[in-house]
C-alpha positions in Angstrom: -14.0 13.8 -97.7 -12.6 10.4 -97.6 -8.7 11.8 -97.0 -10.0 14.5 -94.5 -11.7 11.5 -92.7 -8.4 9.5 -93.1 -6.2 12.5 -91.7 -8.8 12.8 -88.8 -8.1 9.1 -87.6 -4.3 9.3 -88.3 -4.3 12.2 -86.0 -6.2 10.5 -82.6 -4.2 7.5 -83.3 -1.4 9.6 -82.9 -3.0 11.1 -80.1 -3.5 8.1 -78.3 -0.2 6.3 -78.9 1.5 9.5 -77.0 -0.6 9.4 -74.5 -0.1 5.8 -73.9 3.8 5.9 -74.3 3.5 8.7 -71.3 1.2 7.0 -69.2 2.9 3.6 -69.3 5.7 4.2 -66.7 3.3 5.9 -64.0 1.3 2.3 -64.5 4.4 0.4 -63.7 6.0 2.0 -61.1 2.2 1.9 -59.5 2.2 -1.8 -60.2 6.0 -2.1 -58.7 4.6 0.0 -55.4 1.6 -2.4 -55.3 4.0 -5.3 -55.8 5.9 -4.0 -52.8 3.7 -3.0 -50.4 2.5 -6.2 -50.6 5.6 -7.9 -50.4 6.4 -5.4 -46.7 2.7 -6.7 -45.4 3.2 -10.5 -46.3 7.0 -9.9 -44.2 5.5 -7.9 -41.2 2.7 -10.6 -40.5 5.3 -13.3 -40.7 8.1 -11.8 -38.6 4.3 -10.9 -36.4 3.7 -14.8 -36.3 7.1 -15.8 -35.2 7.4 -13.0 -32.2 4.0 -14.0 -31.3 5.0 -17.8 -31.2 8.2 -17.5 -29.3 7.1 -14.6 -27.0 3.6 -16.3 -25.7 5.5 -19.1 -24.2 8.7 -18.9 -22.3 10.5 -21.9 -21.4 13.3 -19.9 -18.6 11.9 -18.3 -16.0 11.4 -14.4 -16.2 12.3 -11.8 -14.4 10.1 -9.1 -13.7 11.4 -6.2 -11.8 9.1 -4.1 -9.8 8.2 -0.7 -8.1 5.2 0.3 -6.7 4.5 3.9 -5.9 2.2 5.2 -3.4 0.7 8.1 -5.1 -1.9 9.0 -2.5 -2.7 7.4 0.3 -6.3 8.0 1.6 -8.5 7.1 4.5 -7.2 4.5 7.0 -10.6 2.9 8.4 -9.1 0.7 11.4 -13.1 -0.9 12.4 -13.0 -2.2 8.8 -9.4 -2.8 8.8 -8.7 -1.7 5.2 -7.5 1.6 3.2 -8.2 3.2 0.4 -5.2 4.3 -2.1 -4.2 5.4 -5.4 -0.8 3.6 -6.3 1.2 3.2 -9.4 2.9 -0.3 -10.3 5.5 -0.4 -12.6 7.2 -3.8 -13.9 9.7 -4.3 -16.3 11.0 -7.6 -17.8 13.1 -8.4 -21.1 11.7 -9.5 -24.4 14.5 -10.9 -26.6 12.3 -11.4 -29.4 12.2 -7.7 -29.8 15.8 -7.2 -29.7 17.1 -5.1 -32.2 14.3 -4.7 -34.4 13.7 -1.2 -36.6 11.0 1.2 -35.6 8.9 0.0 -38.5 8.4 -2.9 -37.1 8.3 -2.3 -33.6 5.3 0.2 -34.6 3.7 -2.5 -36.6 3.3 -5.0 -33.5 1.0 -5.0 -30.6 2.5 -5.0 -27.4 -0.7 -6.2 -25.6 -0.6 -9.6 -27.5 3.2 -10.4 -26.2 4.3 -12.4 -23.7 3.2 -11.2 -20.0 3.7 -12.0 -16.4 -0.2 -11.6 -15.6 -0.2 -8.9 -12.8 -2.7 -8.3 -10.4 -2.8 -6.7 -6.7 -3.4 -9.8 -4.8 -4.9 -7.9 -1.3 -7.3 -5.5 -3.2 -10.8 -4.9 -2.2 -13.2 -5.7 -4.9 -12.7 -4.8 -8.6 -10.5 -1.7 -8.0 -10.0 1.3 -11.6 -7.3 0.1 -13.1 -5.6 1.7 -16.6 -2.7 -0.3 -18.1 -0.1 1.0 -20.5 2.5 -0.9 -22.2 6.1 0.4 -24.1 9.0 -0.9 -25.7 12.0 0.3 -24.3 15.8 -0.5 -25.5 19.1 -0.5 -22.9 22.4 0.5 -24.4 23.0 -3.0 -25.7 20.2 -3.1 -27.4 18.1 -5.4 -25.5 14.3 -5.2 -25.2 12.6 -5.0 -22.4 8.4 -4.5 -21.7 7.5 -1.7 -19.7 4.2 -1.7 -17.5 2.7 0.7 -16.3 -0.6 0.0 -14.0 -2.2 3.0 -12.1 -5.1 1.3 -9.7 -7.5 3.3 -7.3 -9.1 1.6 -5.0 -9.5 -0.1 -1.8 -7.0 -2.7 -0.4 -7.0 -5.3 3.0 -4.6 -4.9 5.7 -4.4 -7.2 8.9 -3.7 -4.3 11.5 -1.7 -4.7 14.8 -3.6 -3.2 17.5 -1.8 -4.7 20.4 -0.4 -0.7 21.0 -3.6 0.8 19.9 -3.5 4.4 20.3 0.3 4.3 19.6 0.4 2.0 17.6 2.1 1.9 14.1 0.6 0.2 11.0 1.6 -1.3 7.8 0.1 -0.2 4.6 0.6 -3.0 1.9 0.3 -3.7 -1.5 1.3 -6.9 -2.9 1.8 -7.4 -6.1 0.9 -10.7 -7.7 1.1 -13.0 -10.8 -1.1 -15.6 -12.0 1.2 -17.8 -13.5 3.1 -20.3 -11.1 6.8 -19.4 -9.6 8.8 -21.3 -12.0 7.8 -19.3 -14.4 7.8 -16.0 -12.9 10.6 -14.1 -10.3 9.3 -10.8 -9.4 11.9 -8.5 -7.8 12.8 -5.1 -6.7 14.1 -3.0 -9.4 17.4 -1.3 -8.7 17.0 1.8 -11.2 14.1 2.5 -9.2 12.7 3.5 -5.6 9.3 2.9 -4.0 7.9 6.4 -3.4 5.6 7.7 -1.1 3.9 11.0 -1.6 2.9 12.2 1.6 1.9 15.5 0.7 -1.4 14.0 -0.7 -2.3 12.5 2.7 -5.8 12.6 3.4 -5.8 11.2 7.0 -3.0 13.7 8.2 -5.0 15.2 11.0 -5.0 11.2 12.6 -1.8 9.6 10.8 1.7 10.6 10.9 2.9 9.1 7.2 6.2 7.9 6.7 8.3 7.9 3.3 9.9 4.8 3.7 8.9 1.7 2.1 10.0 -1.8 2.8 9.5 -4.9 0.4 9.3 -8.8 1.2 8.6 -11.5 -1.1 6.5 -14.4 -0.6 4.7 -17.7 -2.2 1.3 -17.7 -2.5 -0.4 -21.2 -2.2 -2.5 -21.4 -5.4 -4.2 -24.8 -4.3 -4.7 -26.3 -0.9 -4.8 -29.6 -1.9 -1.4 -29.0 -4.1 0.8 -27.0 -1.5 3.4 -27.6 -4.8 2.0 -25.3 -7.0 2.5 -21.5 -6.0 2.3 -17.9 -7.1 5.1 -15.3 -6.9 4.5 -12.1 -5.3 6.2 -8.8 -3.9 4.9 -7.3 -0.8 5.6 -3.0 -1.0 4.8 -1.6 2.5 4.8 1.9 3.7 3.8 2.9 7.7 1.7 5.4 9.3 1.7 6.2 12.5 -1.8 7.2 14.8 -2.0 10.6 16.6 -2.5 9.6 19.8 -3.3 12.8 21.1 -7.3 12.5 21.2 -7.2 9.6 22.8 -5.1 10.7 25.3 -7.0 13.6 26.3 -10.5 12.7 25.8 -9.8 8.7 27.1 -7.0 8.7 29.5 -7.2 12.0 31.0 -11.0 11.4 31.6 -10.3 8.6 32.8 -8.0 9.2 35.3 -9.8 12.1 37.2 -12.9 9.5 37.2 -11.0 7.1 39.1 -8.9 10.0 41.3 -12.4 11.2 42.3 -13.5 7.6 43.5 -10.8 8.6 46.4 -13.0 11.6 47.3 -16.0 9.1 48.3 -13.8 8.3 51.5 -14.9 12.1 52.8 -18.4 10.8 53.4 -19.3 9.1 56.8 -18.9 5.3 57.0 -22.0 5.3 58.8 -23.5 6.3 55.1 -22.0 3.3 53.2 -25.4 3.8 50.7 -24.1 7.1 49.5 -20.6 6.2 49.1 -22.0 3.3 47.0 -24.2 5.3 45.1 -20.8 7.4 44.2 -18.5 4.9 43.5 -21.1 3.0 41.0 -21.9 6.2 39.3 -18.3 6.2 38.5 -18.0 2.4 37.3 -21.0 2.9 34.9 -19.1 6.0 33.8 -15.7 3.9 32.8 -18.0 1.7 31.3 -19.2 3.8 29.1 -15.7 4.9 27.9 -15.0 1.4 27.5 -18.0 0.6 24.8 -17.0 4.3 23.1 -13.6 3.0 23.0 -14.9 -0.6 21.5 -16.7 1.0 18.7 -13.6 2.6 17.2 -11.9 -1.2 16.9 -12.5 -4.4 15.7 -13.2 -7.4 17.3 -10.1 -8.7 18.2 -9.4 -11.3 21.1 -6.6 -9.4 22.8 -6.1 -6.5 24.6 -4.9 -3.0 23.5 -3.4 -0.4 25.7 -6.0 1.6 26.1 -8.3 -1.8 26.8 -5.6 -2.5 29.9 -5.6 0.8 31.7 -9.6 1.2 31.0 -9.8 -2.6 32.8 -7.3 -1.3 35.4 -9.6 1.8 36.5 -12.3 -0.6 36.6 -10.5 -2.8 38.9 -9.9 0.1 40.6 -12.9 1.4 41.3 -14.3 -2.2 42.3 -11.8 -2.5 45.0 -12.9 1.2 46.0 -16.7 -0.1 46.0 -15.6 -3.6 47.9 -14.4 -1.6 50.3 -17.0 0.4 50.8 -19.7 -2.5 51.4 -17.1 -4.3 54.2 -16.8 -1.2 56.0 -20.0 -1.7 57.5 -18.8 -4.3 59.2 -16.0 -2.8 61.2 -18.3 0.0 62.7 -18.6 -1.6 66.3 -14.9 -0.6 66.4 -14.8 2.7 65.3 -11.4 3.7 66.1 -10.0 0.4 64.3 -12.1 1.1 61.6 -10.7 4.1 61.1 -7.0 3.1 61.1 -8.2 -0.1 58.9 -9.3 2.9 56.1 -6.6 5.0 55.9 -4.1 1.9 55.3 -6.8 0.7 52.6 -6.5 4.2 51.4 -3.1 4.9 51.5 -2.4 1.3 49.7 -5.1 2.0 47.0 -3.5 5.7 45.9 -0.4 4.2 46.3 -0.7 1.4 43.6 -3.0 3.7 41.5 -0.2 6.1 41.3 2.6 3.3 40.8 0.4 2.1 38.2 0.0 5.3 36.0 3.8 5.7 36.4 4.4 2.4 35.2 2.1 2.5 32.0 3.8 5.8 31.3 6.9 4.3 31.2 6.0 0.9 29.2 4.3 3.3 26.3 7.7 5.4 26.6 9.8 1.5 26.0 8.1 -0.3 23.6 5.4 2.2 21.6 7.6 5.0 21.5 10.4 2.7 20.5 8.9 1.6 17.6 8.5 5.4 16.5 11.9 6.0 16.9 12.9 3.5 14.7 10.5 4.0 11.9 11.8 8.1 12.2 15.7 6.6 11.9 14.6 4.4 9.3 13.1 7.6 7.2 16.5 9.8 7.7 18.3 6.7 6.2 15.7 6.6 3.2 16.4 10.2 2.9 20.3 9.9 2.9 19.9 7.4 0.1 17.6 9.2 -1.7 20.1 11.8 -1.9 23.3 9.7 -2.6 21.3 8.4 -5.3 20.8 11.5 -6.8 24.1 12.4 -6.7 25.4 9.2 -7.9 23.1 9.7 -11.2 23.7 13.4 -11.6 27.3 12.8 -11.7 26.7 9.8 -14.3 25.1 12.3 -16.6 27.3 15.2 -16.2 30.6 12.4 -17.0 28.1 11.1 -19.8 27.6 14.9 -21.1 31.5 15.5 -20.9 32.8 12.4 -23.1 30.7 13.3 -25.7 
């Protein structure tokens, strides 16, 4: 028994010295991976630190290009002077902390936490949606640059020129602001880009004529009025629409002139009945009067006068003449045959100047309205010839690009 008992314990010894001689390498290449993976972490969150430290501050002043596209343009409420929109902001700007780094490491960092320019949409209405997205993109030098990517839906101001109100044309802008001061910040157009307008998504087509073309402008913004030193940076991206004027023109101006054409027909009474040519001529003055307050709902309160405010004011004046007249009439009845001569010159002069008058504001919307439509329609085949040439310029860039290699 005692040698079967001492062959029994040879044998798991053995047993377990095999096992142990197999199981020892697994144990130290675990404890080398361990020792490793350790090593990689303790690396990433120091080369983390130091692009955190030198990215959060920037001692030069950045460059941040922008584009702005106008995705879909929606109501244009001129009594509130505002619109609604749905626009996409795009901003680029180099991170040289980033340069040249492998992907390991660029998937290892958060691009939230690096250095940014602080945008915001300086004439928006309110807290508009906003949805931010962020990416690290490389040139063919291997620099780094940040690209943003901001899609905002919401309401935004606009100071409207009405002075040619219904032809007039307005300016739909979205300025694009940073929070930190000028020195710091540039923000410019980007050249790989364009500003787009998509006007197929137009919600107001039936009242606004949208154009494609976009203009930009760039501006200081005062940050403190006390401190006129200290300012904010900001790109202005504007696209135009112009108004239909075509239901003004026939429910406002048409209307209105066969009101005032029929205050010559009051002259067909007897001047010996100056009460019913009265009661005629005020009937149509409270009649242009109520165009006028229909006509002064549809627009803010603004202290000058529109087009359609000057001819409305001239029919008025008009037709106050035409009732003047008819109260001094009375007084020239002793002479009956005088007073008859006396009316047809007063009616000959008033059709006269109401005639010259309609010409004339014909004319004036034909110069200066109309003018400005004509230039924003030149201004949109230009955008379109670019647009083109730009196309072409790139397409051949890739097709020399596809060649060489």
């Amino acid at each position: 028994m005692p040698s079967k008992m001492y062959d029994m314990c040879g044998q798991e010894i053995s047993v377990v010295r095999a096992l142990s001689t197999t199981i020892s390498p697994y144990m130290n290449q675990n404890q080398q991976y361990t020792k490793s993976q350790k090593d990689t972490q303790r690396k990433t969150a120091v080369r983390r630190s130091l692009i955190r430290s030198e990215t959060l501050t920037r001692e030069e002043k950045v460059q941040v290009q922008i584009v702005v596209q106008f995705f879909k343009v929606g109501e244009i409420d001129t009594l509130k002077e505002q619109f609604n929109a749905d626009v996409v902001v795009k901003a680029k700007w180099r991170e040289p902390a980033m340069d040249r780094q492998d992907r390991t490491d660029i998937d290892s960092i958060d691009l939230d936490k690096l250095w940014n320019p602080k945008l915001y949409i300086e004439n928006a209405l309110g807290d508009p949606k906003e949805h931010i997205r962020h990416r690290l993109i490389y040139n063919d030098k291997g620099e780094a640059y940040i690209y943003q990517k901001r899609i905002v839906k919401g309401t935004f101001m606009e100071n409207l020129e009405l002075n040619d109100f219904p032809f007039d044309v307005q300016d739909l802008t979205i300025t694009v602001a940073s929070e930190l001061p000028s020195n710091e910040v540039e923000l410019v157009v980007d050249p790989s880009e364009h500003h787009v307008v998509n006007r197929q998504s137009f919600v107001d087509e039936q009242e606004w004529h949208l154009y494609i073309h976009t203009e930009c402008s760039r501006k200081e913004l005062v940050i403190d009025q006390a401190d006129n030193s200290v300012k904010r940076a900001s790109l202005s991206v504007k696209c135009r629409a112009a108004r239909r004027p075509g239901y003004f023109v026939w429910n406002i101006f048409l209307v209105t002139f066969l009101i005032c054409s029929l205050a010559f027909a009051t002259f067909s009474v007897d001047k010996s009945l100056p009460q019913n040519r009265l009661q005629l001529s005020f009937t149509l003055v409270l009649t242009a009067v109520a165009f006028k307050s229909v006509v002064n709902s549809s627009l803010p309160r603004i202290s000058y006068l529109t087009y359609m405010d000057k001819y409305l004011l001239a029919s008025m004046i008009m037709l106050s003449g035409v009732c003047t007249w008819h109260a001094i009439v009375t007084r020239l009845l002793d002479n009956r045959t005088r007073a008859d001569e006396i009316e047809e010159i007063v009616l000959t002069v008033l059709g006269i100047l109401y005639v010259l008058y309609n010409l004339g504001f014909v004319v004036l919307i034909y110069l200066f309205p109309c003018k400005k439509r004509r230039i924003m329609a030149q201004k949109d085949r230009e955008y379109k010839i670019s647009s083109v040439n730009s196309c072409l310029v790139s397409h051949s860039s890739l097709s020399q690009t596809s060649r060489s290699s």
